[in-house]
Structure formats: C-alpha cells, structure tokens
N, C-alpha and C positions, 0 to 999 in steps of 0.2 A: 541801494536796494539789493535783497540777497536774490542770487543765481538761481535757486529754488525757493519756491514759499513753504511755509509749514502744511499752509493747505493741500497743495500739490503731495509734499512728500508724506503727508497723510492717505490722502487717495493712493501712491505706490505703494507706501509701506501696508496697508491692509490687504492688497490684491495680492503680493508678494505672503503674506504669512498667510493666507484662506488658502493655498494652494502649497502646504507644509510637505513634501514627498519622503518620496519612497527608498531615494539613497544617501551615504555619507556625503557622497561629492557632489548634490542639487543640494545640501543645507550648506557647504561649505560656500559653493556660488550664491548661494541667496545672502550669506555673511557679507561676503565680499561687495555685492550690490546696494545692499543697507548702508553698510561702512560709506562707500563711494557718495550714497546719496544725501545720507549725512553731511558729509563736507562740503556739499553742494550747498547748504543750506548757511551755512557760518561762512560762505563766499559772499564780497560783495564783487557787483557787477552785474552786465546785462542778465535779464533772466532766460533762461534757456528754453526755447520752442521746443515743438515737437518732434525734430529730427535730433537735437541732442539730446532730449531727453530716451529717445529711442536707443541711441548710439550708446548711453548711460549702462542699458538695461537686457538690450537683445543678446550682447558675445556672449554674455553667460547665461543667459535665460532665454535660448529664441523662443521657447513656448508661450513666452510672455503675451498676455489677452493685449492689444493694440488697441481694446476701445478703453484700457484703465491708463492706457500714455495717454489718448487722445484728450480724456478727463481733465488729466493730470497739467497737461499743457494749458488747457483754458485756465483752469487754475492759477496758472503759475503767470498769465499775462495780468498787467495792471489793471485796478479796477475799470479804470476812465476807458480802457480798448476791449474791455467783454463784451462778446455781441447778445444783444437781447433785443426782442423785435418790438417790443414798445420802446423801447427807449432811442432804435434807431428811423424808428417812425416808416414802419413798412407800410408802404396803401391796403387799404381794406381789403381790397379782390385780391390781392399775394395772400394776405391772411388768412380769407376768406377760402381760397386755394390750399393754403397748407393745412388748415384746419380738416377739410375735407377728403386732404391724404394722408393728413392723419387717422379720422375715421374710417377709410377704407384700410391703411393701415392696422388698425384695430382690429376690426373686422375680420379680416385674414387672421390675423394672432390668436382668435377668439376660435376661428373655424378648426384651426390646425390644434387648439390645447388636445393633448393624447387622453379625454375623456371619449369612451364609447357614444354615451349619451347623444355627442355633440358630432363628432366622426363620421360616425355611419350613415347619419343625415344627408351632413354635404355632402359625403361621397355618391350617395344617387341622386342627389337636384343639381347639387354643380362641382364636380371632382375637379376642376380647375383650382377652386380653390385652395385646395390639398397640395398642390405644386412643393412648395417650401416643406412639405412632411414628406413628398414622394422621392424628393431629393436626398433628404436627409435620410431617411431607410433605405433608397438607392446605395448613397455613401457608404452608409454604415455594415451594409449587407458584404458590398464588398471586399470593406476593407477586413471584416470579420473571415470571412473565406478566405481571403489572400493571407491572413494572421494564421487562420488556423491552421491551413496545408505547409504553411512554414516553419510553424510552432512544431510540427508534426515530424517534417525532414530534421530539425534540430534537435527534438528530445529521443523520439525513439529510434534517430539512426547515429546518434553522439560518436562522437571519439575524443574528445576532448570535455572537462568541466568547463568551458567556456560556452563551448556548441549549450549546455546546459541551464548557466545562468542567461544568455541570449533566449533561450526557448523559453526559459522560464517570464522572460518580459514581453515574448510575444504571447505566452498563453494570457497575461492580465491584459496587453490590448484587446485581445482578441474579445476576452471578458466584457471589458466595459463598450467593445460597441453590441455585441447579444444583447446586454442591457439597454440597449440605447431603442434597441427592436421593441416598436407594440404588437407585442405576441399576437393580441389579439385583433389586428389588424392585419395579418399577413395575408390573409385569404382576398384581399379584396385587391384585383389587379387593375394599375390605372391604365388604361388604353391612350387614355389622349395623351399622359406623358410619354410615355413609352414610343407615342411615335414618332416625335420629333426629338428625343434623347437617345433614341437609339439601345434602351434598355434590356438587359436581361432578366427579366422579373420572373423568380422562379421560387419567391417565398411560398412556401410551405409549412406544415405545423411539423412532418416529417422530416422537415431539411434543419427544420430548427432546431425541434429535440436532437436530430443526431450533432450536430455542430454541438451543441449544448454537452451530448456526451461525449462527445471526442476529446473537447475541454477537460470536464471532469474526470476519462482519462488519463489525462497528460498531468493533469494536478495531482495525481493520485501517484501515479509514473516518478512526479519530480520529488514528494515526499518521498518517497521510496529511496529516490536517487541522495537526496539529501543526508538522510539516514544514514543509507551503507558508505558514502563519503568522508559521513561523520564516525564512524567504526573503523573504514580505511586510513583516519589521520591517526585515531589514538591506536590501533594495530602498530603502525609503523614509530611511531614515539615509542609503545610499550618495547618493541624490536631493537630498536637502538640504545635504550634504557637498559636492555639487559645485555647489549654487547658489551655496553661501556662498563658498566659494575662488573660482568664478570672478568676483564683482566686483573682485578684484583680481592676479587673474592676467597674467601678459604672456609678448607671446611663445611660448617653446615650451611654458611651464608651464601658458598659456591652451588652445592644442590639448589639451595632456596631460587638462586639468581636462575639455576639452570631451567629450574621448576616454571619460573616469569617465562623466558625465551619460550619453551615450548608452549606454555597459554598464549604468548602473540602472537605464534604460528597455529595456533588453534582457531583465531579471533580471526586472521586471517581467513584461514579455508572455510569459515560459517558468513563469511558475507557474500549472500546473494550471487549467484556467478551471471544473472540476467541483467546486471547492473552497471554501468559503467565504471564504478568502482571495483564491482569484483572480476570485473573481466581483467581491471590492473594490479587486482591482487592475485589474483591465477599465476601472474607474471613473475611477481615476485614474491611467490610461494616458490619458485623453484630454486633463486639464488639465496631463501632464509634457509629452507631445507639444506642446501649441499653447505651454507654457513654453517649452518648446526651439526650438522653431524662432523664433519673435519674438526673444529671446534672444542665440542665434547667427545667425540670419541665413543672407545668403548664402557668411559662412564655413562653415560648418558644411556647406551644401549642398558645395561646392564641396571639401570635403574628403573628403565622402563619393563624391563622385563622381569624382575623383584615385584614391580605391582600387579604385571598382567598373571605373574604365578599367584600371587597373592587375592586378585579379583576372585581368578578361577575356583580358586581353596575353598572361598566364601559362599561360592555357588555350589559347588559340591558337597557341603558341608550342611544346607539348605536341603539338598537333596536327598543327603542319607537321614537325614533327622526330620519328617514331615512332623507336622502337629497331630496327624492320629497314628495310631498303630493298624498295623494290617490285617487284614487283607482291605486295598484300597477301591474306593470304586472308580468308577470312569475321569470324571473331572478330577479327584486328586490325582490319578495317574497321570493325566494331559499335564497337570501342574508340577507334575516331577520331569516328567520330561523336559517341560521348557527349564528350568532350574540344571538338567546337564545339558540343555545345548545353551544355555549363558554359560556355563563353567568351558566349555569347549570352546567355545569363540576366541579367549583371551589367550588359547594357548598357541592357538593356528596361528595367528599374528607376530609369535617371537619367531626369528630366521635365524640358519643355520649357521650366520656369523655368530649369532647372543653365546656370549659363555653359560648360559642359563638352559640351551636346547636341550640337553641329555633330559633332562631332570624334567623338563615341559613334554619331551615327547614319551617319557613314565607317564606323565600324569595322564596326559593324551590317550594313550593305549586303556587303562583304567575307568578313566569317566566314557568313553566310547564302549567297550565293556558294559558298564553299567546304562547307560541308553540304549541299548542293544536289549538288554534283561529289562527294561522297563516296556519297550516297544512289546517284545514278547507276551508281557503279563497282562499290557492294555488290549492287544489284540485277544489273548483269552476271556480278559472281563468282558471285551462287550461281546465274545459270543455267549461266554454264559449266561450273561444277560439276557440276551434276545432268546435263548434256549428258556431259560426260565420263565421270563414270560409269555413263552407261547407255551408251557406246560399249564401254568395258570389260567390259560385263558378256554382249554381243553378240556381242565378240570371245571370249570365254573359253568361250560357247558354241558357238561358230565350230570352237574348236580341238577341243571334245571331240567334236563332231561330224565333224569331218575324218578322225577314227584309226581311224573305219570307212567306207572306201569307197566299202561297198555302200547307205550309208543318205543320200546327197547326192550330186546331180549337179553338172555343172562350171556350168549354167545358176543352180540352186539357191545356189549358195557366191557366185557375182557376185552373185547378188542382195541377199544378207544383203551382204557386203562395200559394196555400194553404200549400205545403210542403216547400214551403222558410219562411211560416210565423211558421210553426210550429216549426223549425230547430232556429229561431230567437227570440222564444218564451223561448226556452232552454237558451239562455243568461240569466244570475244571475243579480239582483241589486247589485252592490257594484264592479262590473269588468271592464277592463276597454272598452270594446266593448259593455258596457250597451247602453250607447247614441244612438250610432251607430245604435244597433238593433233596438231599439223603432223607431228609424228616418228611416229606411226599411219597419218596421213592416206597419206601416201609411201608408207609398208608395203602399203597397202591397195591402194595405186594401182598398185605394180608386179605385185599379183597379180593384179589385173584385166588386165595387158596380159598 
C-alpha cells in the first residue's frame, strides 16, 4: 500500500495551489512540498497519519489550513478503518444528539452570515448569538490597528529598503483584515461580550475611514517610494556606465560620454529628496559631483558654459526681435522682459573659474542694460495708458454733458477741456496711445480757441 493515497494528495495538492502567493520564495516552497508529496505517493509502506502528514507540510508552509491535513489524513487511512456513523453503529440518542448540535450548530452559522437582513435582528433578540462574529471583528480590529501603527513606523520613518518592503506587507495585512470588518456593523456594540472578554470596542465609522486612509496613505507613500528606487538604480548604473566608457573615450564620443555622466547626476538630483531613495541620492550627489569635475576638469566647465553662453544668445535674440514692431503695449513689454531675464539667468551661473567669464560677464552688462531700458518703457506704457484712458473717460463725459446746454457754461467746458489736455499731455512719446493723444490734444485745443 502506498504512504500517501492519490485521494489524500488530491485534497493537499488543491489547498496548496487555491492559496498561489504573493512571493518567489512561497512558490518555491509550495514546489518543494508538491515534489515531497509526490514521492510520498510512489512509496510503499504504512500510510502516514496526521502528524506526518503535518510534519510533511508545516517547515515550509506554517500557514498551512490544518483542517485540509486533517481531510487529507482520513483520506489517506484504509477504507475498512474510516469512521462513519452508520456503519460503526452509533445508538440513536448519540445520533439523535449530534443531529441536534448539528442544528444548533447551523443555526449559529446562519445567524452570524454578514447579511444585514439577518444581523441586525439577532443582534436585538439574542446578541449571544453573535459571539463567533464578535470575536472575529474583535480579532480582526486589532490586529488591523497593531498593522497599521507599525505599517506606519516602517514606511514613513524608513532608513533602510528593507524597513520598506517589511512596511509594505504590513500595509496588505493590515488591508485584508479592514476587509474582513462589516462596515456596516460597526455601530452596534456587544455588551455581553465585552464583559467577560474584556474588550475594547471602540469601532467606529470614523475610526474606520481614518485607518482606511492611513492605509491608502502609505500605499500611495510606497508607490512613490517604489518609483524613485527605481530612478535611483538606473541613475547609479547610468553613473558608472559613463565612468567606465569614459577612460577610453576620445573625441566627440568623450563629450558624448561626458554629456551621459552629467544627465545621471541630473537624474539624480530630480528624485524626490522626501523619499528614501533621494534622501540616498543627496548622499551620493556629493561624491558624483567632486567625481565629475576632478574627472573632467576644465573641459567639462568650458563646455557647459559654451551652452549657457549659447542658451543666453537665444534668449536675447528673442528679445531684440519681438513679432510686432513698436511702439509695444503692456503685455508684449512684460514678454520681453521675461525673455532678458531667461537670457540673464544662464550667464550668472558661469563662475569666475570658467575660461568663458570675460565674455559672460560682456554679455551680462548688455542684456541688464537692455532690462533696464525695457523696465523703463513698461513703466511709461502703463502710465500712459492709465493717462489716456482717464482723458477718455473726461471726454465722453464732456460730450454727454454738452447735449444739454442749460447744464454747462462756456467758462465750465474750457475748464474740463483744459484738464483732458493736461491728462493727454501725460502720454510719453514712444507708447502706444502717443498718436492718439496728440490727435485729442488738437481737438481740444481748437475748442478752447
């Protein structure tokens, strides 16, 4: 007779693959325990009870459900020694008795299913019977609290990627016992258990949604963390990818390599510094930097500052060549402006080591010059602006007032007319409401004569 029956290692083998996880090393242990029980099965010899079927199954599996051994063992005994109670001839009153704790049995299983319907009933005729659900949300409450406050010290006080992936399996326990909560039974609090359990029943719909968020928190936290992990491995490959190419690079392949090295110290310093990833790329932004530049040297400077002269040029070039011709009004002014202070940015950034400063700080004196004479011209536009249209606005009252005779004298109308020329007079040459005003001003002045 074989060690194991086929039926038996039927019943393990399905419990074992319905419960397929979460990591490499629980499938490589479930291999291991299949393989094992296999062999069990092409053995002849006694067939194995339930403490070695156990012994079989636990070192590598303790999660193992105990009532698919327990199955599995009846299984695996010969047919002539399975207990069945007709066939072992139990007296009627046993039966009769087991029958009827089966039924109360049921009963209970029936009261506790987590329908509302059925729930909230016994909970006010007989909350006793609730026991086995008060328990199990008792359980589940807790261990969900004790997961989350530790899920919590692990992810967002880390020092290590380990503190991380650890946090990260306390947040899915944590997970699957909230699930396990009927939300909508938290409100109802059992007295009679609670007094001989000693409970702390403090379920809440409040206590729930925040645990709920805390969670989703920390899942949001661990993506995050995931991410700039995954930016901090290809940073550091991309970094030593271009130490190693460039001791033998030349030429334009040596720029190119150099061009690499500085985008991994780029890639570096843009991950998240709130992360535990970039808190250890901060670190080692300090030993790429002093690499780099002892490294390359004054090519490197010199190359970077060839583009920052070169950015600038772009920007200023933008600046003296707007798309209209002048006189500008308010927003394209603003628009030239920002156009020299990008052309200025790039030049303040080359230092007094770059062989390139003479020539940056020409240019420097130049486009500050011309932001200077922009600043100027905006502040003229908008007062002539604001001058012009309050001449406008003088005049328009000028006219409604003129279409009744009786309500202004010829003394009254010179006067207003003298204060639209003066307001009109305040218009600058070079704005764009110049024309305008001089072509008022006239108007105004022949009705004064």
């Amino acid at each position: 007779m074989n060690r194991l029956s086929q039926e038996a290692f039927n019943i393990l083998q399905i419990e074992i693959q319905t419960h397929m996880s979460r990591d490499l090393a629980w499938q490589v242990q479930r291999e291991i325990v299949l393989r094992r029980l296999e062999k069990l099965t092409l053995q002849e010899g006694t067939p194995l009870g339930h403490a070695d079927l156990r012994d079989a199954i636990v070192d590598l599996l303790p999660d193992f459900k105990e009532k698919a051994i327990r199955a599995a063992a009846i299984a695996n005994r010969p047919p002539s020694s399975r207990w069945t109670g007709i066939k072992l001839g139990i007296p009627f009153k046993v039966r009769l008795a087991l029958m009827a704790l089966g039924t109360t049995i049921g009963g209970v299983l029936i009261a506790n299913l987590p329908i509302p319907a059925i729930r909230f009933p016994v909970a006010q005729a007989a909350p006793f019977l609730l026991t086995p659900s008060y328990v199990s949300m008792d359980h589940h409450y807790r261990r969900a609290i004790t997961l989350v406050e530790q899920a919590d010290q692990l992810v967002n006080q880390s020092t290590a990627f380990e503190d991380l992936e650890l946090g990260s399996t306390k947040v899915k326990d944590a997970q699957q016992h909230l699930d396990a909560l009927p939300v909508w039974f938290l409100g109802q609090y059992p007295t009679a258990y609670c007094q001989w359990s000693n409970c702390y029943w403090r379920f809440t719909q409040d206590e729930f949604r925040a645990a709920r968020q805390d969670v989703a928190r920390m899942e949001a936290t661990l993506f995050q963390e995931h991410n700039a992990r995954t930016e901090l491995v290809k940073a550091e490959q991309a970094l030593a990818d271009a130490k190693q190419a460039l001791q033998q690079a030349k030429g334009a392949e040596r720029r190119k390599t150099i061009s690499e090295w500085q985008g991994a110290i780029d890639s570096l310093e843009q991950i998240p510094s709130q992360t535990l990833a970039g808190r250890m790329a901060q670190e080692k932004l300090v030993v790429a930097k002093r690499d780099f530049e002892q490294t390359t040297g004054a090519e490197v400077a010199h190359t970077l500052s060839t583009n920052l002269i070169g950015a600038a040029k772009q920007f200023a070039t933008a600046a003296q060549h707007p798309d209209q011709k002048p006189p500008h009004d308010v927003g394209q002014l603003r628009a030239i402006e920002d156009l020299w202070e990008e052309a200025i940015a790039p030049l303040i950034k080359i230092s007094e080591r770059d062989a390139d400063y003479p020539e940056a700080q020409k240019l420097l004196v130049t486009y500050k010059k011309a932001r200077a004479y922009v600043k100027i011209q905006l502040q003229a536009e908008e007062e002539s602006t604001r001058a012009y249209g309050k001449a406008q606005q003088l005049t328009q009252q000028l006219m409604t007032n003129a279409e009744n005779p009786f309500t202004m004298n010829r003394a009254q109308v010179s006067s207003r007319l003298q204060t639209i020329i003066q307001e009109l007079e305040k218009v600058k040459q070079g704005t764009t409401p110049y024309t305008d005003a001089q072509t008022l001003i006239e108007s105004a002045k022949k009705r004064l004569n």
